[in-house]
N, CA and C atoms as an extended XYZ file, in Angstrom:
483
Properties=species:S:1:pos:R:3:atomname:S:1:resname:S:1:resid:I:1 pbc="F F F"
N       -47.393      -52.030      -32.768 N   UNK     1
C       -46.427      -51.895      -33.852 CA  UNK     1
C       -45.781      -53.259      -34.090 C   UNK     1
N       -46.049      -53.818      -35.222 N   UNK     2
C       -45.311      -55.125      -35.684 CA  UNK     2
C       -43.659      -54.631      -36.142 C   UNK     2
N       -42.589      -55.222      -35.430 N   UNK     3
C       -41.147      -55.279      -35.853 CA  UNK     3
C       -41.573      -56.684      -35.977 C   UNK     3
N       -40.453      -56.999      -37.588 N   UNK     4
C       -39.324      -57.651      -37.738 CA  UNK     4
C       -38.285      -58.295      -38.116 C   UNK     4
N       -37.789      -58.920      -38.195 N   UNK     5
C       -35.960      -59.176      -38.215 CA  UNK     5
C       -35.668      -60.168      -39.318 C   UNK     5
N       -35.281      -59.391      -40.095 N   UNK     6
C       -34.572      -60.322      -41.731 CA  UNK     6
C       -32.940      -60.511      -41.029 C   UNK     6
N       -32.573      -61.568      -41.121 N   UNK     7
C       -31.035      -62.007      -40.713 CA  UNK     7
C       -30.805      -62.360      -41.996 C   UNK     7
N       -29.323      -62.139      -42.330 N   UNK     8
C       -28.735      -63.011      -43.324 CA  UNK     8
C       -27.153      -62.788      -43.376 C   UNK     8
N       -26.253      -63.414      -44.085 N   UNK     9
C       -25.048      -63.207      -44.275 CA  UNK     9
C       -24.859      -61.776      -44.748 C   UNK     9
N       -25.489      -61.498      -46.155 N   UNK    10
C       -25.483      -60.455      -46.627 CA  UNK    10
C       -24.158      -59.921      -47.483 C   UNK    10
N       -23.838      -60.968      -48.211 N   UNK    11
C       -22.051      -61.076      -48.232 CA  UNK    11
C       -21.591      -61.318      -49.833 C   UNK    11
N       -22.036      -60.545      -50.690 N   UNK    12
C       -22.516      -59.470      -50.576 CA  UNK    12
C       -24.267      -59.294      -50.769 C   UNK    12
N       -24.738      -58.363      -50.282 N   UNK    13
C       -26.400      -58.095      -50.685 CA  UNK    13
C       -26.745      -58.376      -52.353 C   UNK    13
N       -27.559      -59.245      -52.333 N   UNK    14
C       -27.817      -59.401      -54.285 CA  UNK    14
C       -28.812      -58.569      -54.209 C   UNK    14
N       -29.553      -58.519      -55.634 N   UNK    15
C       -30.890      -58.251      -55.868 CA  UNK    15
C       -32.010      -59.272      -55.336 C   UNK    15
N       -31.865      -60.334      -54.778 N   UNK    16
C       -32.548      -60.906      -54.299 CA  UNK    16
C       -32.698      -60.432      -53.052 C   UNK    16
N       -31.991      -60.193      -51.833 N   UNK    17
C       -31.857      -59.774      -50.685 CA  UNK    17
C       -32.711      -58.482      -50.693 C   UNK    17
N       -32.544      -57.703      -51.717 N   UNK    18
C       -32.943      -56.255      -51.756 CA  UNK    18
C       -34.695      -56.328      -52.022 C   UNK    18
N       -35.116      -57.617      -53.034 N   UNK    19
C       -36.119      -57.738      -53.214 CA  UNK    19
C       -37.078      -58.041      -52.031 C   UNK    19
N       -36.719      -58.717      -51.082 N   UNK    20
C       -37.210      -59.715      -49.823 CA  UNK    20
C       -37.102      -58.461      -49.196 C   UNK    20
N       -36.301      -57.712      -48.767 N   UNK    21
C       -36.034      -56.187      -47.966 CA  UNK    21
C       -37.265      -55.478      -48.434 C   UNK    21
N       -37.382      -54.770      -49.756 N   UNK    22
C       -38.760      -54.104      -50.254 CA  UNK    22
C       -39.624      -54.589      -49.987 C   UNK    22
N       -40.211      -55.959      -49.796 N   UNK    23
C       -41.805      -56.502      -49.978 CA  UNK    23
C       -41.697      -56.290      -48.184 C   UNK    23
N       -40.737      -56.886      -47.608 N   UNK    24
C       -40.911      -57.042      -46.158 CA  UNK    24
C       -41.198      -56.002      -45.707 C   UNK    24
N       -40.565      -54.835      -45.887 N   UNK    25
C       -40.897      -53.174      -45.171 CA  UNK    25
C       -42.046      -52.791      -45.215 C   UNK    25
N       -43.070      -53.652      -46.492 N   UNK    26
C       -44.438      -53.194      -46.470 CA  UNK    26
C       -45.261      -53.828      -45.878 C   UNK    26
N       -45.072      -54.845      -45.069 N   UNK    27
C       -45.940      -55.728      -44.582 CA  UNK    27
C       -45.879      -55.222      -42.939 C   UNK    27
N       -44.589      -55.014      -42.581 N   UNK    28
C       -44.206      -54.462      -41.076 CA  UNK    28
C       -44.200      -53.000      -40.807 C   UNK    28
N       -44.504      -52.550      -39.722 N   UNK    29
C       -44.020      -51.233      -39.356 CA  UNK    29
C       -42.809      -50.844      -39.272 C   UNK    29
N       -41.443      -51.973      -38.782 N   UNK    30
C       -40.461      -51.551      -38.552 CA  UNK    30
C       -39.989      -53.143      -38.963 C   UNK    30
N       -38.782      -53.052      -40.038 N   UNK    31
C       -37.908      -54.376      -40.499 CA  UNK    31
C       -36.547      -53.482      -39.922 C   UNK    31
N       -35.451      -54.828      -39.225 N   UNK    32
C       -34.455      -55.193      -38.604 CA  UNK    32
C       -34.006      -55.784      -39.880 C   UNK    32
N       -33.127      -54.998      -40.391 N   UNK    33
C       -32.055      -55.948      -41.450 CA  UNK    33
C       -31.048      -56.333      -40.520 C   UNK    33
N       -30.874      -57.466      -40.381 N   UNK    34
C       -29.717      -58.090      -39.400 CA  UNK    34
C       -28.528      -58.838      -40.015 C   UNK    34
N       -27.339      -58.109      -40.258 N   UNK    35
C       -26.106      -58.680      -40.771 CA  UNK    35
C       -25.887      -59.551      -40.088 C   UNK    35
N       -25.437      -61.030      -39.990 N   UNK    36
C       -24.623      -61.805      -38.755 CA  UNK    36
C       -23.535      -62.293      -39.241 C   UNK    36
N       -22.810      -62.518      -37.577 N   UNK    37
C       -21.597      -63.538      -37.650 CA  UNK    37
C       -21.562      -64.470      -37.432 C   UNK    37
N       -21.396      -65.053      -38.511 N   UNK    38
C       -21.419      -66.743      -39.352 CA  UNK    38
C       -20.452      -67.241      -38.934 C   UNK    38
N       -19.880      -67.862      -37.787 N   UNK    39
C       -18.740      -68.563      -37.441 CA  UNK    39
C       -18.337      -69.862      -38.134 C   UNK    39
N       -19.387      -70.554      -39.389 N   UNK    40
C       -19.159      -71.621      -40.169 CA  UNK    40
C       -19.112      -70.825      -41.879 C   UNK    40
N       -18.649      -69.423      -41.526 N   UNK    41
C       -18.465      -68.893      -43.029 CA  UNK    41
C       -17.305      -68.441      -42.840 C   UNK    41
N       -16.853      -67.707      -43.973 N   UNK    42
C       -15.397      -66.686      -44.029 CA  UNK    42
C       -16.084      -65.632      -44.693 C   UNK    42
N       -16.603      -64.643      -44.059 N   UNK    43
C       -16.553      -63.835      -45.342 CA  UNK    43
C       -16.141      -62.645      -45.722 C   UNK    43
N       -16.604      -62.403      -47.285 N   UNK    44
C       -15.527      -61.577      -48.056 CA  UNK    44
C       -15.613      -60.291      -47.707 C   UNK    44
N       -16.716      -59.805      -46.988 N   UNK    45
C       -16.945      -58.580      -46.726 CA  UNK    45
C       -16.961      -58.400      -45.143 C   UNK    45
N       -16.802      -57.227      -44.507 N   UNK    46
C       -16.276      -57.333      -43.129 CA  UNK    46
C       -17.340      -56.482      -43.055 C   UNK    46
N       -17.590      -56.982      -41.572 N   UNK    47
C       -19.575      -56.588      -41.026 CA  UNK    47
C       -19.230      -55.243      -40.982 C   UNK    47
N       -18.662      -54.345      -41.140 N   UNK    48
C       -18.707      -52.876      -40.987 CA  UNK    48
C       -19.022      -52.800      -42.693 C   UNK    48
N       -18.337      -52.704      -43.972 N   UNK    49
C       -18.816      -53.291      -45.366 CA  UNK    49
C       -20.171      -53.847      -45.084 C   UNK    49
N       -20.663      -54.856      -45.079 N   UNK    50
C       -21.725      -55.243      -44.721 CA  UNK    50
C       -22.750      -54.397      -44.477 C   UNK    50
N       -22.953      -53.767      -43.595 N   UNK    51
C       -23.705      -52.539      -42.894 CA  UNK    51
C       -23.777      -51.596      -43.742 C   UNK    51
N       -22.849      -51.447      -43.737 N   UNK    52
C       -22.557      -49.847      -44.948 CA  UNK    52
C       -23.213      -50.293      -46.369 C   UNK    52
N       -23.149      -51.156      -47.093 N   UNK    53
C       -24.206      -52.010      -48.153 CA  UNK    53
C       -25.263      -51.366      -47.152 C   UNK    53
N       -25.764      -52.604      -46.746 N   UNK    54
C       -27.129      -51.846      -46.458 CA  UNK    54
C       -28.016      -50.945      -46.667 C   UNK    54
N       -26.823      -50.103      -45.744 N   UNK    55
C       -27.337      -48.922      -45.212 CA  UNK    55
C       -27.557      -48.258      -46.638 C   UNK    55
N       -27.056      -48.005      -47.320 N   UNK    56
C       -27.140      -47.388      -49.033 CA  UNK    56
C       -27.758      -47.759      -49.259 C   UNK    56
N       -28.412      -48.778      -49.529 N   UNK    57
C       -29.553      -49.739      -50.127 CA  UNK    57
C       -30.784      -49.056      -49.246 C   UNK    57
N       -31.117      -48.961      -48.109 N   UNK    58
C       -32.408      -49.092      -47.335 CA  UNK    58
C       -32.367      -47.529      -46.931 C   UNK    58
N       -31.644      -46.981      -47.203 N   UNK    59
C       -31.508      -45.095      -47.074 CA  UNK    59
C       -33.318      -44.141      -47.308 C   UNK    59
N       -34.048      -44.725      -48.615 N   UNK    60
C       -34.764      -44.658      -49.057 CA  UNK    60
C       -36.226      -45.254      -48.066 C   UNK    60
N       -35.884      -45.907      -46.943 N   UNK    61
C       -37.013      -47.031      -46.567 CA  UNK    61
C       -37.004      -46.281      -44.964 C   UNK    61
N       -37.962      -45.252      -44.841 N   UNK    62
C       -38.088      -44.763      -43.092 CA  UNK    62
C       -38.503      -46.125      -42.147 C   UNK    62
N       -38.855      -47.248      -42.724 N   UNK    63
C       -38.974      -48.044      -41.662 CA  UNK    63
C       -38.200      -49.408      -41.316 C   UNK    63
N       -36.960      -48.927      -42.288 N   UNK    64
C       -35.902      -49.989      -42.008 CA  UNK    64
C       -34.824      -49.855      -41.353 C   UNK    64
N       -34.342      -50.384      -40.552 N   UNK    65
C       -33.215      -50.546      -39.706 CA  UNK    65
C       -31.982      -51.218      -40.152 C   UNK    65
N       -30.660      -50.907      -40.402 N   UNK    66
C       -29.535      -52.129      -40.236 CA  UNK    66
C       -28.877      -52.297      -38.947 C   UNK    66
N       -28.998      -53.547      -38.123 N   UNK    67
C       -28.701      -53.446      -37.019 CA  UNK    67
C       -27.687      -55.181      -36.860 C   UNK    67
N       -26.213      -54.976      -36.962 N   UNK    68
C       -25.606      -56.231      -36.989 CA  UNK    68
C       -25.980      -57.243      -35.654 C   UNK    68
N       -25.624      -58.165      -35.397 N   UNK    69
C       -25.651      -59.065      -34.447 CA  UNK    69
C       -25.122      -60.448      -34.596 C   UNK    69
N       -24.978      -61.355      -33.429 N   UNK    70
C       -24.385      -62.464      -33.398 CA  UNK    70
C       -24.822      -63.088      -32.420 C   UNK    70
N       -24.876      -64.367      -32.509 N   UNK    71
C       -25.976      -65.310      -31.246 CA  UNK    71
C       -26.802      -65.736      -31.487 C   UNK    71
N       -27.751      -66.085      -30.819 N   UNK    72
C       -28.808      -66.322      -30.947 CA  UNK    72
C       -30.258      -65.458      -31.877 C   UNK    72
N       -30.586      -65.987      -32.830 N   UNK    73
C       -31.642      -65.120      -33.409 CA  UNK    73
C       -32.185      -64.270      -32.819 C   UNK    73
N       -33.238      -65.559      -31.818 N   UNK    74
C       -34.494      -65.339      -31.272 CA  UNK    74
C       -34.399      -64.438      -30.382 C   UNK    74
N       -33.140      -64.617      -29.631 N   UNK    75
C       -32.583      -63.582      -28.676 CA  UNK    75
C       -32.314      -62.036      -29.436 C   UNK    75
N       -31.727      -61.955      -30.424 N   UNK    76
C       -31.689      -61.113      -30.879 CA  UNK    76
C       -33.234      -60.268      -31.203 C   UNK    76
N       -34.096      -60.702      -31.515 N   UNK    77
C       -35.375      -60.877      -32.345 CA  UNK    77
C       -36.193      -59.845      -30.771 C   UNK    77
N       -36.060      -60.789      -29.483 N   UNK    78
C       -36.716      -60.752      -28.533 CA  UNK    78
C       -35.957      -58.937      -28.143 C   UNK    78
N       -34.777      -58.960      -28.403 N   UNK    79
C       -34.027      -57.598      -27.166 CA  UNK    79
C       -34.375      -56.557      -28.207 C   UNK    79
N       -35.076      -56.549      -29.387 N   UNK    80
C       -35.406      -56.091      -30.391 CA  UNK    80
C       -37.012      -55.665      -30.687 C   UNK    80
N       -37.512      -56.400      -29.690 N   UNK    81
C       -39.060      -56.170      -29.863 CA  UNK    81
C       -39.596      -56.611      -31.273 C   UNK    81
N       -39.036      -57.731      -31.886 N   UNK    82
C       -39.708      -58.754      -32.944 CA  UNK    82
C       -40.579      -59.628      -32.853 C   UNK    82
N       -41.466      -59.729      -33.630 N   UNK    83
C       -42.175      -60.687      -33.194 CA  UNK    83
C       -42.435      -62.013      -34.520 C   UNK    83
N       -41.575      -61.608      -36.022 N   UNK    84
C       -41.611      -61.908      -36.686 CA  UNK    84
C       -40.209      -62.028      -36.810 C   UNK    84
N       -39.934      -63.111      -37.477 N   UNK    85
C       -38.556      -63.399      -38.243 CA  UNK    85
C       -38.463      -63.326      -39.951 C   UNK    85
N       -38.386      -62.814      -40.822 N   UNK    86
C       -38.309      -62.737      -42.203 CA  UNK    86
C       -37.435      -63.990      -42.423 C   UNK    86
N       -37.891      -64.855      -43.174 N   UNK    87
C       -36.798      -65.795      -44.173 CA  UNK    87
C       -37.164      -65.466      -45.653 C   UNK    87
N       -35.984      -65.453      -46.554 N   UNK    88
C       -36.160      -66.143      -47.876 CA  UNK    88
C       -36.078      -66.871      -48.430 C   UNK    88
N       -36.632      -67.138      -49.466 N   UNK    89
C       -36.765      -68.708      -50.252 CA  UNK    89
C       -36.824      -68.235      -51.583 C   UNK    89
N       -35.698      -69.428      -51.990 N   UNK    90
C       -35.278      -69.319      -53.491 CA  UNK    90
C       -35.984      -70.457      -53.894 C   UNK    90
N       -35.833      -71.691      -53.842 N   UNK    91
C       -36.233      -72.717      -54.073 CA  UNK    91
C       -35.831      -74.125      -53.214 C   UNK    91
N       -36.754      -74.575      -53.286 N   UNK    92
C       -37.011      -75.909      -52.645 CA  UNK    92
C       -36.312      -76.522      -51.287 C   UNK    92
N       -34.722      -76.438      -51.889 N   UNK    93
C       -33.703      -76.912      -50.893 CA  UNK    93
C       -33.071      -75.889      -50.076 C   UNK    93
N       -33.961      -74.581      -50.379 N   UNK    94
C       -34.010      -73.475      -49.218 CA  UNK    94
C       -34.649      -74.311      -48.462 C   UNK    94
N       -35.817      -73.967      -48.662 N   UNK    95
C       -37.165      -74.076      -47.952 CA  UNK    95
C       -36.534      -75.698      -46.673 C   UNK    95
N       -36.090      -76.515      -46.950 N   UNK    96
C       -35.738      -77.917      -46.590 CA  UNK    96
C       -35.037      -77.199      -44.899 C   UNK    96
N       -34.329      -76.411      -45.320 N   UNK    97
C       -32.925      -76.120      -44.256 CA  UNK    97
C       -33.741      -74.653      -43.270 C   UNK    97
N       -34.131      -73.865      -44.031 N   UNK    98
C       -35.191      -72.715      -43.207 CA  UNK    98
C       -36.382      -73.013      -42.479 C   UNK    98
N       -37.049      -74.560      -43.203 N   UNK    99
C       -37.615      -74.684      -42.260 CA  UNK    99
C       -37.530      -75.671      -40.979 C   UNK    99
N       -35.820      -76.066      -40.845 N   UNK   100
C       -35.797      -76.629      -39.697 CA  UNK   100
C       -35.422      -75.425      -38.959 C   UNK   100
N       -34.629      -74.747      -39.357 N   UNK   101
C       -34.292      -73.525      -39.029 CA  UNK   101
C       -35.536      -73.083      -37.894 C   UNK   101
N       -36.759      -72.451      -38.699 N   UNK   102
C       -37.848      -72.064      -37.973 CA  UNK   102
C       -38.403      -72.949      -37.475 C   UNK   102
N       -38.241      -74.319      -36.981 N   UNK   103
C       -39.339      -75.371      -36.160 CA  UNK   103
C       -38.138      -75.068      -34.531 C   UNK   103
N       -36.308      -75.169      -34.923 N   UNK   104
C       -36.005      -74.594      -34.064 CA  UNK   104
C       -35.744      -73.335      -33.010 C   UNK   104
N       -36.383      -72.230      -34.014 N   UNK   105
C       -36.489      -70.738      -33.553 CA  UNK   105
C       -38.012      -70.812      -32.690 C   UNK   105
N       -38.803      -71.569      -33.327 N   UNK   106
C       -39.516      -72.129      -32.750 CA  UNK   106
C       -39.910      -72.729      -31.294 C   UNK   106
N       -38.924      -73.806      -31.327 N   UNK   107
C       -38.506      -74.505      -29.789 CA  UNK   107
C       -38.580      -73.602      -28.485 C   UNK   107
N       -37.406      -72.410      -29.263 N   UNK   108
C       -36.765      -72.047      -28.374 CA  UNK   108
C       -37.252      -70.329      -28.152 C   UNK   108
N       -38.376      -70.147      -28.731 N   UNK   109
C       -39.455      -68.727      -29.032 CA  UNK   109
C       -40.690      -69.355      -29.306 C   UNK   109
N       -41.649      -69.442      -28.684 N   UNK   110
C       -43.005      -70.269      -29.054 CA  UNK   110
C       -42.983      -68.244      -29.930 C   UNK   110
N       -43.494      -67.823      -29.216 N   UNK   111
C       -43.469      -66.366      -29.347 CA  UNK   111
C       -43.558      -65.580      -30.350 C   UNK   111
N       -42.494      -65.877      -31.093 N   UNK   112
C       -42.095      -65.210      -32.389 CA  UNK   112
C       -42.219      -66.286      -33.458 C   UNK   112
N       -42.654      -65.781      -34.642 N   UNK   113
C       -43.559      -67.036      -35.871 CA  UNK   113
C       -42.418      -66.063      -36.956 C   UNK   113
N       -41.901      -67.247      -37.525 N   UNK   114
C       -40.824      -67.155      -39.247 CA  UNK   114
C       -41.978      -67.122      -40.048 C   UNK   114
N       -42.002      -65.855      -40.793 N   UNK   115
C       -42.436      -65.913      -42.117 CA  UNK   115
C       -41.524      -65.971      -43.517 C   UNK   115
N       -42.153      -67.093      -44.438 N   UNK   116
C       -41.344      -67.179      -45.468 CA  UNK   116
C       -41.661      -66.560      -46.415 C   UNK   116
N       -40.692      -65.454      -47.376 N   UNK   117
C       -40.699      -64.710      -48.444 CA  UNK   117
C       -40.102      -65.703      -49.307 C   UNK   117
N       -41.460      -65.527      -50.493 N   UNK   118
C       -40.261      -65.904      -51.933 CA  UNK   118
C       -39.822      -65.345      -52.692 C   UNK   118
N       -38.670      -65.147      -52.947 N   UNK   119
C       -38.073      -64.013      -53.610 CA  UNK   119
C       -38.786      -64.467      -55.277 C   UNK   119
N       -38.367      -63.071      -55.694 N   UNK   120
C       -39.212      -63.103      -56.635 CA  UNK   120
C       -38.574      -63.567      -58.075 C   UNK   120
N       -39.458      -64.398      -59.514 N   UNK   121
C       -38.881      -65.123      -60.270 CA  UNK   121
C       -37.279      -64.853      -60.803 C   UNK   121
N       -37.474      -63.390      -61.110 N   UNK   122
C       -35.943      -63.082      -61.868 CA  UNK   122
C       -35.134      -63.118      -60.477 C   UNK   122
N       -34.874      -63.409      -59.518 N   UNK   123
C       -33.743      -63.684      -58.734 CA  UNK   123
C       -33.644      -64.940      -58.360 C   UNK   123
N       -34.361      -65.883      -58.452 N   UNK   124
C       -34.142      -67.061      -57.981 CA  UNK   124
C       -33.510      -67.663      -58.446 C   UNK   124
N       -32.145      -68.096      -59.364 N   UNK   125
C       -30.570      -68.442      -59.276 CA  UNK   125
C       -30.326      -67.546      -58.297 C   UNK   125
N       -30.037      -66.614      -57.552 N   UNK   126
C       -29.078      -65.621      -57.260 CA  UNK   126
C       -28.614      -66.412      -55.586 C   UNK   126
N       -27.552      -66.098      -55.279 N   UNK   127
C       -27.048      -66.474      -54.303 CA  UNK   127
C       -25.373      -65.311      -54.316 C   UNK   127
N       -25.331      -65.043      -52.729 N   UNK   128
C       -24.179      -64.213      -52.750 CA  UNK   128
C       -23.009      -64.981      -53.111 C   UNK   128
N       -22.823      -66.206      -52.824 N   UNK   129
C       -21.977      -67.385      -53.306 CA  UNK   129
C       -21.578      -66.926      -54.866 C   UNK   129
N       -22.549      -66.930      -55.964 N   UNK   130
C       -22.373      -66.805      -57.282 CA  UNK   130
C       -21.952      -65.600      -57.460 C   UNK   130
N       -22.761      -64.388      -57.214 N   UNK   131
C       -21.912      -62.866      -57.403 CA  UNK   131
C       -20.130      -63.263      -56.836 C   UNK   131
N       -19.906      -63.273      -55.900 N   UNK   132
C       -18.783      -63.679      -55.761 CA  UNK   132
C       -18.046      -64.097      -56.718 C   UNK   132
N       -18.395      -65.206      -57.181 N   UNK   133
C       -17.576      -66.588      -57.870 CA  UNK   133
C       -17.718      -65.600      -59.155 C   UNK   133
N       -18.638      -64.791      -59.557 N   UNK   134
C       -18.480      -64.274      -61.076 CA  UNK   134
C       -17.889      -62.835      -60.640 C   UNK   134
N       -17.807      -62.633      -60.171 N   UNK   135
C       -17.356      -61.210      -60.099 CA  UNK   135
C       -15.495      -61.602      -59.832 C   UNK   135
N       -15.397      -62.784      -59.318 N   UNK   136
C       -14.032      -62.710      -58.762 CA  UNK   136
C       -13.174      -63.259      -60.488 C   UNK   136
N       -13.952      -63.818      -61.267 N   UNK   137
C       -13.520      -64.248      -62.582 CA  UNK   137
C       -13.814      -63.167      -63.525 C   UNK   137
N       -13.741      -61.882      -62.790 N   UNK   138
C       -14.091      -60.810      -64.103 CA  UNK   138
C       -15.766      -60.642      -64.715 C   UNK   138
N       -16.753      -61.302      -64.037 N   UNK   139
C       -17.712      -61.800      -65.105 CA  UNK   139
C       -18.793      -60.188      -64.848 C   UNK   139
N       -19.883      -59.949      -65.312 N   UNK   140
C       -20.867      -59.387      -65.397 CA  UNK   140
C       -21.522      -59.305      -63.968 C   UNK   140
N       -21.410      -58.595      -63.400 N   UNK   141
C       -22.663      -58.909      -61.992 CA  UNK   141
C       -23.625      -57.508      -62.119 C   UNK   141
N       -24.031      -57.072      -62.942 N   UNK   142
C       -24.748      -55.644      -63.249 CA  UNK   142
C       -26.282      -56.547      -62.497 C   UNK   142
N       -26.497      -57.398      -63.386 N   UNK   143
C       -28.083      -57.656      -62.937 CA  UNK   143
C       -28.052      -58.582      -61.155 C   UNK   143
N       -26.921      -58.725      -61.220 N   UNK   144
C       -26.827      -59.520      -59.831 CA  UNK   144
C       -27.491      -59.084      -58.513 C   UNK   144
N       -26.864      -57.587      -58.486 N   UNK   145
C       -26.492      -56.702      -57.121 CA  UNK   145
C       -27.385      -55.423      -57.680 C   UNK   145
N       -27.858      -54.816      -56.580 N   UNK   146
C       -28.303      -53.381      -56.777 CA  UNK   146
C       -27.118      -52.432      -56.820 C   UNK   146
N       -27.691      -51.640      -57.769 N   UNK   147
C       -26.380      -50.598      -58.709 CA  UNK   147
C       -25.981      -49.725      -58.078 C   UNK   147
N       -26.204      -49.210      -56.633 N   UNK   148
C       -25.819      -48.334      -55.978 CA  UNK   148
C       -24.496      -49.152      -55.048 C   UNK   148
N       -24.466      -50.680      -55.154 N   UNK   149
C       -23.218      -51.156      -54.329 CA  UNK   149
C       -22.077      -51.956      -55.303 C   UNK   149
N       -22.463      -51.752      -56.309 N   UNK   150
C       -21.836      -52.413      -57.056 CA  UNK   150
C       -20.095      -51.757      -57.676 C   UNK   150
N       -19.875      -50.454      -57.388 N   UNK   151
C       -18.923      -50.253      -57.589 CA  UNK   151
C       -17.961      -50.908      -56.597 C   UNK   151
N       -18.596      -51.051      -55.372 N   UNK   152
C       -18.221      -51.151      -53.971 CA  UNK   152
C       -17.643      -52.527      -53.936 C   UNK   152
N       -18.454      -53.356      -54.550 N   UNK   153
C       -18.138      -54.887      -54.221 CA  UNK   153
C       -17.048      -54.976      -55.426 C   UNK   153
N       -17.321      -54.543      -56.733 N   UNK   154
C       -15.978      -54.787      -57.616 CA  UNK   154
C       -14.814      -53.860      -57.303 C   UNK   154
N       -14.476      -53.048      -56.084 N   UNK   155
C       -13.489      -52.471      -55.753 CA  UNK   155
C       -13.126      -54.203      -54.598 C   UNK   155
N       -13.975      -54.320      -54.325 N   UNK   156
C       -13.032      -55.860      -53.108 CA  UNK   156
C       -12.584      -56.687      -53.890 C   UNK   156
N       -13.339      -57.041      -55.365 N   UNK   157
C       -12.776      -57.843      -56.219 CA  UNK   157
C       -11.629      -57.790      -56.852 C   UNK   157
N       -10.615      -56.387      -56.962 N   UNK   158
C        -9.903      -55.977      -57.765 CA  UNK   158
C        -8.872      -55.893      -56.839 C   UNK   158
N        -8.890      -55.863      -55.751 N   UNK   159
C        -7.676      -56.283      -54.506 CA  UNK   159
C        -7.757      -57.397      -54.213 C   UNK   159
N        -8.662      -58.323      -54.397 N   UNK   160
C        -8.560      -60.103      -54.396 CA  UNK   160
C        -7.420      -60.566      -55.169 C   UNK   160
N        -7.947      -60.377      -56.875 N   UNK   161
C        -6.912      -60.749      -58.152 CA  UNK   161
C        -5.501      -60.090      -57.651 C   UNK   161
């Protein structure tokens, strides 16, 4: 049985995230959606939020997991029975930073091999950064985010203002 482990902020889940989630579940027997704690972020959504996204989102998917964590990936990856790491790639100056990323998951896991997803054309602007930044100015995020969390994230926005 191939597991494995998509990490990301997840803060909030776009349609990009959701896209990389669908293609990945079909390639593996079992995908690890892995929320983490980003000790060089702040973020807007609190890993219990976090999860709960998810979990709504991947309800539909018998072979997906949301399972938070913090630490070490690979470690995570390994107490997990992964043998794959999911990354995504938007463009270019992803790819620059993920793949030092994976030469060091690497180092330190001969073991476990990063595969890179490219998310697919209509999401590549998307970044949870921007939903944010437009949602917190009132703006449109319908095509941003999948429509089942979206009431959710403009209820955090409306206690921000």
């Amino acid at each position: 049985m191939t597991t494995a482990v998509y990490p990301g902020s997840f803060d909030p889940t776009t349609n990009g995230h959701l896209d990389i989630i669908c293609r990945a579940s079909k390639i593996v027997n079992k995908l690890i959606v892995a929320p983490l704690i980003n000790l060089s972020k702040v973020h807007t959504f609190t890993m219990d939020e976090r999860v709960e996204h998810l979990k709504i989102l991947t309800a539909h998917m018998p072979n997906v997991e949301v399972k938070p964590f913090d630490g070490l990936l690979v470690n995570f990856a390994r107490n997990n029975d992964a043998k794959i790491i999911i990354r995504g790639l938007r463009a270019v100056t992803d790819f620059e930073y993920e793949f030092q990323m994976a030469l060091a998951n690497r180092n330190l896991a001969p073991d476990i091999e990063t595969l890179f997803v490219s998310t697919s054309v209509q999401h590549l602007y998307l970044s949870s950064s921007m939903v944010k930044e437009v949602a917190q100015f009132g703006g449109d995020i319908s095509n941003m985010i999948p429509s089942q969390i979206k009431n959710l994230v403009l209820e955090k926005f409306s206690k921000v203002v």
